[in-house]
Phi, psi and omega in degrees: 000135193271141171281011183247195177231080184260161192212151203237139199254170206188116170324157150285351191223046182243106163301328205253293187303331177301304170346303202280305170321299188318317177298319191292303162287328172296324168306347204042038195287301185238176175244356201199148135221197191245113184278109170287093171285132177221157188273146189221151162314113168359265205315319189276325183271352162278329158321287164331297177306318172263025171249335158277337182295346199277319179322310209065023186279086183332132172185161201247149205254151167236154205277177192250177193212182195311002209241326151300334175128327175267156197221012218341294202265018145193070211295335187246024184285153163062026191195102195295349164332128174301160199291320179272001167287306173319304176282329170298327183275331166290330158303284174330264146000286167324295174309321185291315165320281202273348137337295174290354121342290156319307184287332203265337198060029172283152215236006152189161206251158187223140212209143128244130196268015165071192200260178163200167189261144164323114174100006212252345171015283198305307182311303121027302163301299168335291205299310199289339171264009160256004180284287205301320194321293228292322199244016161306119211201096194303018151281337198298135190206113220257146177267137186272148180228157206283147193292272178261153162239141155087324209119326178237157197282126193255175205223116190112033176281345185221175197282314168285358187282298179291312170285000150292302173266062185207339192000275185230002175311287184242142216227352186250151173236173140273090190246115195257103193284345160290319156291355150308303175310325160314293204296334205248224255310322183298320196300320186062050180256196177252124175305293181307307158329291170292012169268317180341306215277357192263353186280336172288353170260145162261103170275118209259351183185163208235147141223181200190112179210205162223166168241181180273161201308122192052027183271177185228359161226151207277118195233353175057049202277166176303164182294326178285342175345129211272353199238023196286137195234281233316138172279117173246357155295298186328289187305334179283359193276289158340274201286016163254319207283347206207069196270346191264309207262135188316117172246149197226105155291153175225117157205154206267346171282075163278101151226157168326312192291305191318278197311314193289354184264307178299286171332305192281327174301309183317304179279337165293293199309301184334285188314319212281348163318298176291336123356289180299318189275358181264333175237093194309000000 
């Protein structure tokens, strides 16, 4: 039986990667996943919904986010939508979000506090603390995010950043290490360092891909990647020292090959760790 608890993340309404997972947990490759909730038609998003409860694959929900539409700290930034189409669709999201929680007994919800336009921060900051008024839920566990992607400025880049928007609202985290790495690479910081600064946040989940060597954007490439940079002693060090909270792989391929590949690169990563530390 492996010590750590890894998990694979999977649209709700990806039917084929949901398969493969099911194979995967049954195999005892993973123990967990992660349900990307996207907002879907009433009918179409409960079909989805009780055909993952039905898997019985323990999991945790991630809320949908700006690339779905939600947009939490600045909801009408990058988005021609009328303002009250927007607050209907995001409500709307939401309710669903927590539902498919609810249906899952999932014991977290995974938050983004989305983008904002250049200069607009402060505002950003606000917006994103009335959100949480609105949406309150001792599930909710906020994702640290790439300072930028695409060109605009993302709200949550470091372990103090996140517990600034996070004040008393939410008490759980994400600490997600390509984006930490973006950030530390735009930032021109020290990667080990800012992971240092999350043992003082309670990190409730892991996430875990790779990026290119300085790159400052987030690609979600394999661990094995031949052009891979993310530091994976730091991280692995990390994810042995803390082996009970839940690491989630994220790739934009969920195909049968990623995943069913990535898991076994994933436990090879694992062993040759425990390799090191037992012989320095």
């Amino acid at each position: 039986m492996v010590d750590y608890n890894l998990g694979c993340t999977v649209r709700l309404d990806d039917e084929e990667t949901l398969a493969l997972l099911a194979g995967l947990y049954e195999d005892g490759a993973i123990r967990h996943i992660q349900v990307q909730a996207v907002p879907l038609p009433r009918r179409l998003f409960r079909e989805r919904l009780d055909r993952v409860a039905a898997s019985g694959i323990p999991s945790i929900v991630h809320a949908p986010h700006h690339s779905h539409g939600v947009n939490p700290c600045a909801p009408a930034a990058y988005d021609d939508r009328p303002p009250g189409e927007i607050e209907e669709y995001i409500e709307e999201a939401m309710r669903q979000t927590l539902e498919a929680a609810d249906a899952l007994g999932a014991e977290t919800i995974v938050l983004h506090a989305g983008r904002y336009e250049p200069g607009g921060r402060s505002d950003a900051e606000d917006t994103f603390a009335d959100f949480l008024d609105r949406h309150a839920d001792p599930r909710l566990t906020l994702e640290n995010l790439p300072a930028v992607y695409a060109g605009y400025p993302l709200l949550g880049n470091t372990a103090k950043e996140l517990a600034a928007l996070a004040g008393t609202r939410i008490t759980r985290f994400c600490l997600d290490f390509p984006h930490l790495a973006c950030t530390a690479n735009y930032r021109h910081l020290s990667f080990v360092d800012e992971l240092e600064r999350f043992e003082d946040l309670n990190v409730a989940l892991h996430h875990l891909s790779n990026i290119r060597r300085g790159s400052i954007t987030d690609e979600h490439l394999a661990l094995d990647h031949p052009d891979g940079g993310l530091d994976l002693a730091a991280v692995f060090a990390r994810l042995r020292r803390h082996s009970a909270v839940l690491t989630t792989l994220e790739y934009k391929e969920d195909s049968a090959n990623v995943y069913t590949r990535q898991v076994r690169v994933f436990a090879g990563l694992w062993e040759d760790r425990a390799g090191s530390e037992a012989h320095p």
